[in-house]
C-alpha positions in Angstrom: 12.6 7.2 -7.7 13.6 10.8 -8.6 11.7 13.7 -7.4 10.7 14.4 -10.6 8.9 11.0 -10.9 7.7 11.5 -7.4 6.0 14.7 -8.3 4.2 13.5 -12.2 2.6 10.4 -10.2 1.6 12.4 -7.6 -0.3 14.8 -10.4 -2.0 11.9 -11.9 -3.5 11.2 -8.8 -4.8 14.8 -8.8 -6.0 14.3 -11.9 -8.3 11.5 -10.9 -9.1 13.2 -7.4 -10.6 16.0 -9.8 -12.4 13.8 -12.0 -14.0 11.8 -8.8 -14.8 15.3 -7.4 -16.4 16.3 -11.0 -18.7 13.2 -9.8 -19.4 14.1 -6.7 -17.4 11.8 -4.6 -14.8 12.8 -2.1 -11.8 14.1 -4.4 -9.1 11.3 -3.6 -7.4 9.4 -6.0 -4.8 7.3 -6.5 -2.2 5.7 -8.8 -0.1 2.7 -8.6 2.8 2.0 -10.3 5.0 -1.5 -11.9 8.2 -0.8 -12.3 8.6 3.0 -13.1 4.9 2.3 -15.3 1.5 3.5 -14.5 -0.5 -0.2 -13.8 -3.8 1.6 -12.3 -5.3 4.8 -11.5 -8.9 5.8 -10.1 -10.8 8.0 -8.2 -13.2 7.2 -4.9 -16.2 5.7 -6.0 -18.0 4.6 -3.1 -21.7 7.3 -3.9 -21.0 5.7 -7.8 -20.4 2.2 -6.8 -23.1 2.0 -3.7 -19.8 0.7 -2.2 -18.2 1.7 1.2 -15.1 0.1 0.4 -14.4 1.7 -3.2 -11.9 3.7 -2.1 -9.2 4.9 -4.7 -6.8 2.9 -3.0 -8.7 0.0 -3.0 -9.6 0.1 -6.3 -6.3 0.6 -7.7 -4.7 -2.5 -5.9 -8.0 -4.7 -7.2 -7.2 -3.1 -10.7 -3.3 -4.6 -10.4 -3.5 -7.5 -9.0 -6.2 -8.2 -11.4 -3.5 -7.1 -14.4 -0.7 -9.1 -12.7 -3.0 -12.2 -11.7 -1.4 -12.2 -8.3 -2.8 -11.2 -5.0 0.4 -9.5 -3.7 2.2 -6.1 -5.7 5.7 -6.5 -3.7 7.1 -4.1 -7.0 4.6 -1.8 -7.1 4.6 1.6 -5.1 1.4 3.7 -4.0 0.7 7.3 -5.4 -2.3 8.8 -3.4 -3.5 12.1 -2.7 -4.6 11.5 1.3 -3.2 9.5 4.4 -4.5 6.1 4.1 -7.7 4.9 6.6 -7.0 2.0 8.2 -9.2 0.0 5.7 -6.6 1.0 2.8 -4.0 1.4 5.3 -4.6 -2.6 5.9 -5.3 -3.5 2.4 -1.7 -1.8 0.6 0.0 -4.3 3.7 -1.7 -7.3 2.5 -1.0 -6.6 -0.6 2.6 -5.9 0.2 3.0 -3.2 -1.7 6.5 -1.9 -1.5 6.6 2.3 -1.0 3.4 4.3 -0.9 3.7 8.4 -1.1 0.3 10.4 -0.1 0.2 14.3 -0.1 -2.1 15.1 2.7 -2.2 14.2 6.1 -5.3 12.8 7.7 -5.4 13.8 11.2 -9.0 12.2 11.9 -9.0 9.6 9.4 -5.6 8.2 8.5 -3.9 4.9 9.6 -0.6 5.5 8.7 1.2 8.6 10.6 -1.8 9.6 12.3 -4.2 8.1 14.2 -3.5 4.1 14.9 -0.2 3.7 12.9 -1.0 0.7 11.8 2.3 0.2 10.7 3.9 0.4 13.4 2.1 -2.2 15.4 3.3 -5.4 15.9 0.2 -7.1 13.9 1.4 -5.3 11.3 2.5 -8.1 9.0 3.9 -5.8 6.1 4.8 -1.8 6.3 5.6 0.3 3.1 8.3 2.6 2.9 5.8 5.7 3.1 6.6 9.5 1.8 4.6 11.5 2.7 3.8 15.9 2.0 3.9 15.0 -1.9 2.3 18.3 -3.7 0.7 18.1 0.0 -0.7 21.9 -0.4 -2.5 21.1 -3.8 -4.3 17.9 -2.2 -4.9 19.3 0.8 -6.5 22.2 -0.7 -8.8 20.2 -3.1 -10.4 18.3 -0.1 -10.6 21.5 2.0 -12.6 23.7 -0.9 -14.7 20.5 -1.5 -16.1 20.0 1.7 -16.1 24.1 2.3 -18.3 24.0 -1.0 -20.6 21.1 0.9 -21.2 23.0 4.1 -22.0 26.1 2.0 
């Protein structure tokens, strides 16, 4: 995957952090991609939904694997604007999902470089390639002015 293609994923996920954010939902979002094509995109719904677990990243992989009819997206790579919990972190492994790319980091929250590393434990049945710092200043930013704007 080129930089380029890297980096115009990576803005589609921005684009449905924003529109979750418009919403009133934590601005993540994510994008997952079949072969070079967009397959699902979305935003956190979990205030809209009245679910815990509708995390972009979860709803994206339900969205494909609901396209493909399969329960595993082994060609599929992982756009998303945050570090992974270790719900999503766990769900893109069982899904096998072949690369995921996240711009920020998740010092408190995230499962994949920060806190457990889920993927590099040895219950770890599948680990992604993972990229991550993709346009990590614009998504870290977003979060950081949305919660600023909450505590205000």
């Amino acid at each position: 995957m080129s930089k380029s293609g890297q980096t115009s994923f990576m803005e589609l996920a921005l684009e449905e952090a924003r529109m979750a954010e418009a919403c009133g939902e934590v601005p993540i979002g994510a994008v997952l991609v079949h072969r070079g094509k967009v397959l699902a995109r979305a935003g956190n719904r979990t205030i809209k939904d009245n679910d815990p677990t509708a995390h972009a990243e979860i709803l994206v992989i339900r969205q494909a694997c609901a396209q493909l009819a399969s329960q595993r997206l082994p060609d599929c790579d992982l756009y998303v604007t945050l570090e992974p919990c270790p719900m999503c972190a766990a769900a893109i492994s069982f899904a096998r999902i072949r690369r995921l790319y996240y711009g920020a980091a998740d010092i408190k929250g995230g499962a994949v470089e920060s806190g457990p590393r889920l993927y590099n434990q040895p219950i770890c049945h599948h680990a992604p390639d993972v990229y991550s710092g993709i346009h990590e200043s614009q998504c870290a930013d977003l979060l950081k002015l949305f919660f600023q704007s909450r505590r205000s």
